[in-house]
C-alpha distance (Angstrom), angle and dihedral (degrees) to the residues before:
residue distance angle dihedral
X1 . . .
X2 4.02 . .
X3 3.44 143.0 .
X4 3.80 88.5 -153.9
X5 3.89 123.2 102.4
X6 3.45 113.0 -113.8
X7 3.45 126.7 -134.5
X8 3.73 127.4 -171.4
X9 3.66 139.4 -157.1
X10 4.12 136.0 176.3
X11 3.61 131.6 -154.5
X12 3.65 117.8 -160.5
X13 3.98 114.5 -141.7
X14 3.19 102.6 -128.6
X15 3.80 107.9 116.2
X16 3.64 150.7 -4.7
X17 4.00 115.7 -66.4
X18 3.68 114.7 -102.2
X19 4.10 136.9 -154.5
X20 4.15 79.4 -103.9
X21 3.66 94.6 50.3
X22 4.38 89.0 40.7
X23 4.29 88.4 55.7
X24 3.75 101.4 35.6
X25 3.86 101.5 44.2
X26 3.74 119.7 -14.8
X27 4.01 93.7 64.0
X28 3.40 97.4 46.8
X29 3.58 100.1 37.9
X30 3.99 82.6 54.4
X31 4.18 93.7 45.7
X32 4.18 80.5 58.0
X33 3.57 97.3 50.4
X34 3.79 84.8 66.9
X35 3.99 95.6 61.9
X36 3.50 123.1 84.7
X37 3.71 91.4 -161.7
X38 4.00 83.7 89.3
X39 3.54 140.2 23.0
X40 3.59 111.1 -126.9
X41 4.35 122.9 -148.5
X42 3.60 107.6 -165.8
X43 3.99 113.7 176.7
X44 3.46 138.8 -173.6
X45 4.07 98.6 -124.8
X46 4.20 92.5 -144.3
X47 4.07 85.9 155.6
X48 3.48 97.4 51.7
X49 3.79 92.4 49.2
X50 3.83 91.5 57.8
X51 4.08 75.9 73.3
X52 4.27 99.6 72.2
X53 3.78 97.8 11.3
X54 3.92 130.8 56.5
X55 3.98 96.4 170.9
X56 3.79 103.5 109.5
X57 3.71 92.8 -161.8
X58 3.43 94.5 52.6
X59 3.24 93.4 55.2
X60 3.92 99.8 39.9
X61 3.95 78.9 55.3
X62 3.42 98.9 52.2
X63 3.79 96.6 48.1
X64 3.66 88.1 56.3
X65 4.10 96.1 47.9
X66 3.89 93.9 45.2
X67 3.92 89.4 47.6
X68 3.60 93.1 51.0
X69 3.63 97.1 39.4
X70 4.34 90.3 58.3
X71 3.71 86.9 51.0
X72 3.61 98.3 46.1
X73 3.50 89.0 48.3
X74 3.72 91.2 57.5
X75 3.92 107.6 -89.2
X76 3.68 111.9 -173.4
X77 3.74 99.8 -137.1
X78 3.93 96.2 162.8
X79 4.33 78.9 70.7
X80 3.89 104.2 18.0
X81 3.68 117.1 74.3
X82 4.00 98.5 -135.8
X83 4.08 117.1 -173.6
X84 3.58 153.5 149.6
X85 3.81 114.6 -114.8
X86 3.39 98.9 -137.0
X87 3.70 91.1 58.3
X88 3.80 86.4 64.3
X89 3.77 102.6 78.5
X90 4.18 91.2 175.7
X91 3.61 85.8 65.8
X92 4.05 101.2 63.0
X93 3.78 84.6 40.2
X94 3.58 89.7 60.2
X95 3.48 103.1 45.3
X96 3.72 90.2 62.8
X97 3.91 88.7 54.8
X98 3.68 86.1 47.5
X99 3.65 88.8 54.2
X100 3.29 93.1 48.0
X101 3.92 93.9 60.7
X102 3.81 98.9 42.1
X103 3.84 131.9 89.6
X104 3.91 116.9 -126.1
X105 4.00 88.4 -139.2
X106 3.91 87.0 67.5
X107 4.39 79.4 43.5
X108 3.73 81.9 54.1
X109 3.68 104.8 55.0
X110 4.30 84.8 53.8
X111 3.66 111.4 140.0
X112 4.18 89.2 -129.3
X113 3.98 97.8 38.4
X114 3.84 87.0 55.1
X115 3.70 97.7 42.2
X116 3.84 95.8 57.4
X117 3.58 91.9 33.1
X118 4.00 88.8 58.2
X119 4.26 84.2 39.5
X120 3.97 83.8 63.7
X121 3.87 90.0 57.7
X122 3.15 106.5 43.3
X123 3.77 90.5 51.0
X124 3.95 85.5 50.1
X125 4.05 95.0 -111.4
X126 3.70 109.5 170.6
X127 3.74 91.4 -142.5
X128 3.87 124.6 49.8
X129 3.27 104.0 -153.3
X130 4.19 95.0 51.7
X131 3.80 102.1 141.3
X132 3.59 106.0 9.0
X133 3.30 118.6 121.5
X134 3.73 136.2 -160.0
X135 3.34 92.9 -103.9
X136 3.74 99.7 48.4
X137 4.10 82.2 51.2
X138 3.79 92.8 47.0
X139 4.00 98.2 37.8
X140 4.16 86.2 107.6
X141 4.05 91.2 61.9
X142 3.88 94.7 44.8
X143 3.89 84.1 44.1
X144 4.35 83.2 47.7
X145 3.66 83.6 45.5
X146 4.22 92.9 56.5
X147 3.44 89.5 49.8
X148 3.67 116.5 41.1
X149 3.80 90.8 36.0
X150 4.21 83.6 77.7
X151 3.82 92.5 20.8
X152 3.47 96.0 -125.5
X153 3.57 115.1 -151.0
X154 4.06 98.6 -152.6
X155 3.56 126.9 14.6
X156 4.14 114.4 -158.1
X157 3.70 106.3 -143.3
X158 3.89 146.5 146.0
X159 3.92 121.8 -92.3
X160 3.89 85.6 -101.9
X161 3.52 94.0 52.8
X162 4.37 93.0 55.6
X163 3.91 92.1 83.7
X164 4.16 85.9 63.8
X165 3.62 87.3 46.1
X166 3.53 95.8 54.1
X167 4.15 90.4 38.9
X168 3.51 82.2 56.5
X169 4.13 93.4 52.8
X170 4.21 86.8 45.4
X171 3.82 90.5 53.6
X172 4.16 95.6 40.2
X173 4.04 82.5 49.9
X174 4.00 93.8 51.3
X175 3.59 97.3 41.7
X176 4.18 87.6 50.7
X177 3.41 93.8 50.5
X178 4.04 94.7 50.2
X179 3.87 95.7 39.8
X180 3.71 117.8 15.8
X181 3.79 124.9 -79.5
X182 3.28 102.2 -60.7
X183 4.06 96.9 153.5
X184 3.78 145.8 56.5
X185 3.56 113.9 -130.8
X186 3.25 112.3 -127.8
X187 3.80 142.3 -129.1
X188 3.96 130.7 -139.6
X189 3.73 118.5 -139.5
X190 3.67 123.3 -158.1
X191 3.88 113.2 -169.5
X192 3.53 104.3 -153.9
X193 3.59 101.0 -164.7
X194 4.10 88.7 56.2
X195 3.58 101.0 134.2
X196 3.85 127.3 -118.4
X197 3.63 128.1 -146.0
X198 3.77 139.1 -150.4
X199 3.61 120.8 -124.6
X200 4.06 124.8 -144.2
X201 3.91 83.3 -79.9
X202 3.64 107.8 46.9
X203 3.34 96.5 -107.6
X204 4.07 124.1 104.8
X205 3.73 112.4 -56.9
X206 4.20 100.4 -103.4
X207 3.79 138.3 145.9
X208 3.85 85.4 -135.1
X209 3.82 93.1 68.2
X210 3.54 88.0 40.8
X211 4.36 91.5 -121.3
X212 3.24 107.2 120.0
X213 4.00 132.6 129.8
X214 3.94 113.7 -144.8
X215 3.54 113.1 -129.3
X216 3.48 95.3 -138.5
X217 3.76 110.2 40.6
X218 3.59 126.3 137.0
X219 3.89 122.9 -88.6
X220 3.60 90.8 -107.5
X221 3.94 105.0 55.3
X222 3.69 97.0 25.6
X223 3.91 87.7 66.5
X224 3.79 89.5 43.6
X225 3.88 88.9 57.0
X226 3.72 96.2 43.2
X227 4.10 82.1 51.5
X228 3.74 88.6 62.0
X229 3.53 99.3 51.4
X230 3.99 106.2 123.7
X231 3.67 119.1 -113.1
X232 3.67 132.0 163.9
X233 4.10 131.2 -84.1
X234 4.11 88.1 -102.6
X235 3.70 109.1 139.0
X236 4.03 125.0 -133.7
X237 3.53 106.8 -85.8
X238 3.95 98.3 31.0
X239 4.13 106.5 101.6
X240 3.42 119.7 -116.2
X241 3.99 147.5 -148.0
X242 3.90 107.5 -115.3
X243 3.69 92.0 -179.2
X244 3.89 86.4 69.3
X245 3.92 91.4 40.6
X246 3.56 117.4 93.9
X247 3.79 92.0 -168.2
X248 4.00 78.0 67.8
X249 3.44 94.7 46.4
X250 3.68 101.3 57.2
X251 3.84 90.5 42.1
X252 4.23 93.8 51.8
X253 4.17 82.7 47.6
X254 3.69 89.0 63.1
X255 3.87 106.4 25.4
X256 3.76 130.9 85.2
X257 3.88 113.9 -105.1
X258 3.87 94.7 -105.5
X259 4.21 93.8 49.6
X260 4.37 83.3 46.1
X261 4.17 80.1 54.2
X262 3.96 94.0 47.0
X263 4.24 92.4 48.3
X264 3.87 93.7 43.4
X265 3.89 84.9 59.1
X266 3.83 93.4 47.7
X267 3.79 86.4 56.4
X268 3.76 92.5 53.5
X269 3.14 87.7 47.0
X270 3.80 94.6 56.4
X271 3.66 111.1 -101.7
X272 3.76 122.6 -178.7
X273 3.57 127.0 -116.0
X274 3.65 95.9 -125.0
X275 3.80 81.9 58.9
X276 3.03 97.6 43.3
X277 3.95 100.4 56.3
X278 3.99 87.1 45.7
X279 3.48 93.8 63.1
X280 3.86 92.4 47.7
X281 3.62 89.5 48.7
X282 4.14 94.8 49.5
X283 3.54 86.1 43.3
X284 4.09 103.2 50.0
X285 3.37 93.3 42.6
X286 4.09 99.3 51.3
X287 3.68 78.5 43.2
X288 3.77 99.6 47.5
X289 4.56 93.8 28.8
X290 3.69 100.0 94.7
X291 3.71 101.8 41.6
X292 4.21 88.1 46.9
X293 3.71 82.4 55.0
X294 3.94 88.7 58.5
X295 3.69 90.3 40.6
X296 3.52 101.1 52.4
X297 3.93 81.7 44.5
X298 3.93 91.1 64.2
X299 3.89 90.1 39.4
X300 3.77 92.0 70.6
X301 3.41 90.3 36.0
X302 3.87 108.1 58.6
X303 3.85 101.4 158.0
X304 3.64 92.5 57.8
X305 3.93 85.1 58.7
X306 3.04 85.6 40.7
X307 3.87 97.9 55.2
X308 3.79 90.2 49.8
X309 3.74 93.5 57.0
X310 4.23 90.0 50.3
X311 3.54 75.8 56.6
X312 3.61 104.4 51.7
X313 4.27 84.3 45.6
X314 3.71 94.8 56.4
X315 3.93 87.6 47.3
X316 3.64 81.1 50.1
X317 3.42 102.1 54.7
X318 3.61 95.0 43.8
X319 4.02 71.9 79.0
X320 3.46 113.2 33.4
X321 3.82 99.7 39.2
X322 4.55 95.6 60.4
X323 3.99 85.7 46.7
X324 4.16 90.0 48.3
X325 3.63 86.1 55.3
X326 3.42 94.2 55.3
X327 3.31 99.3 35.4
X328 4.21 95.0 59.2
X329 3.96 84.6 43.1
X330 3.70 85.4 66.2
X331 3.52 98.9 43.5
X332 3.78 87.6 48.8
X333 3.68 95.7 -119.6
X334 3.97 107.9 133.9
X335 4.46 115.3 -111.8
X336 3.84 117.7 -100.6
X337 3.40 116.5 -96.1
X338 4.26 108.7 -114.6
């Protein structure tokens, strides 16, 4: 259907997007969605966040917030291929025949599985499985199952996502080799210049250490948060490292390289912290004002979100439903009847 590479990448929903989330993969997932070198797939992973989460509004909620958060941000749908999972029916359908192909010792060696399995021992659990579900053990097929299904050339992840990626290559090979080459194997990319923020506490910017900064909070508490960001007891006056500040480094991950230049001389000049988290705040939120206009348009608008994900689905299909066929012709399991 295209001569473009295509390049795929999930979101699990699971939370509300974050500054963190906004440097490190919604900006330049968005900058991409302008080329026409690739085609980009971007889903909302609603499946895989049935794994961690079993709060229904939450994750009805979040679907809606990271949805409208893409487009306010300036999505190119009319390139991008933007869905919901679950909209996707091909893709649950197959995973099982995924599952069906792979071997639960390469299940085993999954970075997850082992981790809680190793969690149970060391807090002297009798049974070493306790809490893991099937689809904690099984998230690499479903994740096999998102990316073959559009046979994805490149997949942008972290280094603790390439294990899934290569899962993913194991599985494509096995299920070639017994019915015909169906898949693509794909490739993992790791940008190494993906930025990294700081949360309120120093450490990384996550929803697991309960740090983060929405992107798209309201005047009001997003200054109160940026407020508590820690610092350390320097006075006003005294000059001071910005390389170790992460006030600094959430300000040079939105600034342009000449306003980074002007704020690393304030702080060798001795600026105060009070200062310092003003200017952050005046600056995000000029920065971040017209697309939380657009966002909190789409908020009290849900079906219009809405209608731009049945959108992104039908695009979808036009690729997953062809390569079903095929796919249950191989396994000898007769087409659906449309």
């Amino acid at each position: 259907m295209s001569s473009q590479s295509i390049v795929l990448t999930g979101i699990t929903t699971t939370g509300t997007p974050h500054l963190g989330n906004y440097v490190g993969a919604i900006r330049p997932a968005i900058e991409a969605s302008r080329r026409h070198d690739v085609l980009p797939f971007y889903f909302l992973a609603d499946y895989h966040a049935l794994i961690k989460c079993q709060d229904p509004e939450r994750v009805n909620r979040s679907t809606l917030e990271i949805a409208a958060t893409w487009l306010a941000l300036g999505l190119d749908t009319a390139n991008a291929v933007f869905y919901r999972q679950s909209d996707v029916p091909e893709i649950a359908e197959l995973a099982w025949m995924l599952n069906c192909v792979t071997a639960k010792g390469l299940m085993n060696r999954a970075h997850a599985y082992k981790a809680a399995v190793q969690a149970n021992e060391d807090s002297g659990e009798g049974d070493p499985d306790k809490g893991v579900t099937m689809g904690l053990f099984n998230y690499p097929v479903l994740m096999a199952a998102d990316i073959l299904m559009f046979n994805a050339h490149k997949v942008p992840v972290g280094r603790d996502q390439v294990q899934h990626i290569e899962m993913a290559r194991d599985i494509a090979g096995r299920f070639n080799h017994l019915y015909g080459e169906h898949f693509v194997l794909p490739e993992a990319v790791i940008s190494e210049d993906t930025a990294t923020l700081s949360g309120l506490d120093g450490r990384k910017m996550s929803k697991s250490y309960d740090n983060v900064i929405p992107i798209f909070l309201a005047e009001k508490p997003f200054r109160k948060l940026i407020n508590k960001i820690k610092t350390n007891s320097l006075e006003p006056g005294v000059p001071k490292d910005p390389d170790t500040c992460t006030l600094y480094s959430i300000y040079k991950a939105f600034a342009t390289p000449e306003e980074t230049a002007a704020i690393r001389r304030r702080y060798e000049e001795g600026i105060g912290w009070g200062e310092m988290k003003g200017v952050l705040f005046e600056y995000l939120n000029e920065h971040l004002k017209a697309a939380r206009e657009r966002y909190d348009a789409l908020m009290e608008a849900p079906e219009k979100i809405e209608e731009v994900l049945q959108e992104g689905a039908a695009k979808a299909r036009e690729y997953s439903a062809p390569l079903m066929k095929k796919v249950r012709a191989s396994v000898g399991i007769r087409p659906l009847s449309r």
